[in-house]
C-alpha positions as CSV (number, residue, x, y, z in Angstrom):
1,X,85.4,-44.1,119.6
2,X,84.5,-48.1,120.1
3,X,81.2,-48.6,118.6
4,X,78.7,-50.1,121.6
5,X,75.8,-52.4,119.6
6,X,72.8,-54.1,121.2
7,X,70.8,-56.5,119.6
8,X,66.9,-56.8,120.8
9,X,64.2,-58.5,119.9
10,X,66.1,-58.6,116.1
11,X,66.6,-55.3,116.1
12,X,70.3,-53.8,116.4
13,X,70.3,-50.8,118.5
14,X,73.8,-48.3,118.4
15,X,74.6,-47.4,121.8
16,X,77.6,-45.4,121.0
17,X,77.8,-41.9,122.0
18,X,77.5,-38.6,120.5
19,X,75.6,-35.5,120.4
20,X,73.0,-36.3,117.5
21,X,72.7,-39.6,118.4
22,X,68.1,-39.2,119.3
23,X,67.8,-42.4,120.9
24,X,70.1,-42.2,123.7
25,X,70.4,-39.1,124.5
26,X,68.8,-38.3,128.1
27,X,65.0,-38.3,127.7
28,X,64.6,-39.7,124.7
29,X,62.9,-44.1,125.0
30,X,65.7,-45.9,125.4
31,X,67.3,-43.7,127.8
32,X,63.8,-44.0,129.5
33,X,63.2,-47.2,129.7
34,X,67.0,-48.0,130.7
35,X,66.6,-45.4,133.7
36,X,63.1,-47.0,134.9
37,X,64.8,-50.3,135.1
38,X,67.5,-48.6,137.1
39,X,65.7,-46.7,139.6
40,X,63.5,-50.3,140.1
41,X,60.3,-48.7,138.4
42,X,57.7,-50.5,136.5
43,X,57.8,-51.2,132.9
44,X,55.8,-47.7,131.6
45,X,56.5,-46.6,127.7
46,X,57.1,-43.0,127.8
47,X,59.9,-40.0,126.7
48,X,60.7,-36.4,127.0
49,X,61.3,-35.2,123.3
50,X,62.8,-31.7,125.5
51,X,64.9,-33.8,127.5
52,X,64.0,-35.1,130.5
53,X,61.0,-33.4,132.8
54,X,61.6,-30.7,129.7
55,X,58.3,-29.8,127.9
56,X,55.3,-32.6,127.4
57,X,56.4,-36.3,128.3
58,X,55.3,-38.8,125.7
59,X,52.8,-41.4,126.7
60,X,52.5,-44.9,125.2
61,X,49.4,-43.9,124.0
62,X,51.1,-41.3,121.9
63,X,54.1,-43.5,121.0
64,X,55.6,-44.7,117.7
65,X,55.8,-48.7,117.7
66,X,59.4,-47.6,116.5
67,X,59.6,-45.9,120.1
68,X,57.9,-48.2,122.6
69,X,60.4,-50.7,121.1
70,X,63.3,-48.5,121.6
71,X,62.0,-47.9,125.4
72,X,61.7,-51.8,125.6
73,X,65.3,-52.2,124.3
74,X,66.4,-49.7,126.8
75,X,64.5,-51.5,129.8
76,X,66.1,-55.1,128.9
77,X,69.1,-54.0,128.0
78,X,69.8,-52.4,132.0
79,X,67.4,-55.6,133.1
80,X,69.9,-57.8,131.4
81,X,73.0,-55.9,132.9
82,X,71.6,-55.8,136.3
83,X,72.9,-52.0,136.7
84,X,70.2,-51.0,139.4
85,X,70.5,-47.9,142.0
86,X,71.3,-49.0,145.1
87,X,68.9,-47.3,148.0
88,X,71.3,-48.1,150.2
């Protein structure tokens, strides 16, 4: 497995996949933020400790600095590789 690094705001994030891996998987911040860049949504610091629409979503409010930054990471990174959904 190639080991996927991204560096943001100082901070090195691993992208590289597997199962435990918390802060990609789906609903967890950076996955979040990376999918509101995608579907063109606003810049809004949340996360779904079930997964996705699973259980109570996280508001920023109720965030870690740890995971806001992790959302933010997330957001830039798919800002940054211009990966958006195309409507079409």
């Amino acid at each position: 497995m190639k080991k996927e690094l991204y560096t943001y705001n100082g901070v090195e994030f691993d992208l590289t996949w597997s199962d435990n891996n918390e802060m990609i998987r789906h609903g967890g911040p950076f996955d979040r933020g990376s999918a509101d860049s995608y579907y063109h949504r606003g810049y809004d610091p949340h996360w779904w400790p079930n997964g996705t629409n699973h259980g109570e979503c996280i508001k920023r409010n109720n965030m870690s600095d740890d995971e806001i930054l992790q959302y933010m990471a997330g957001y830039e990174r798919n800002e940054e590789l211009g990966d958006k959904k195309d409507w079409g």
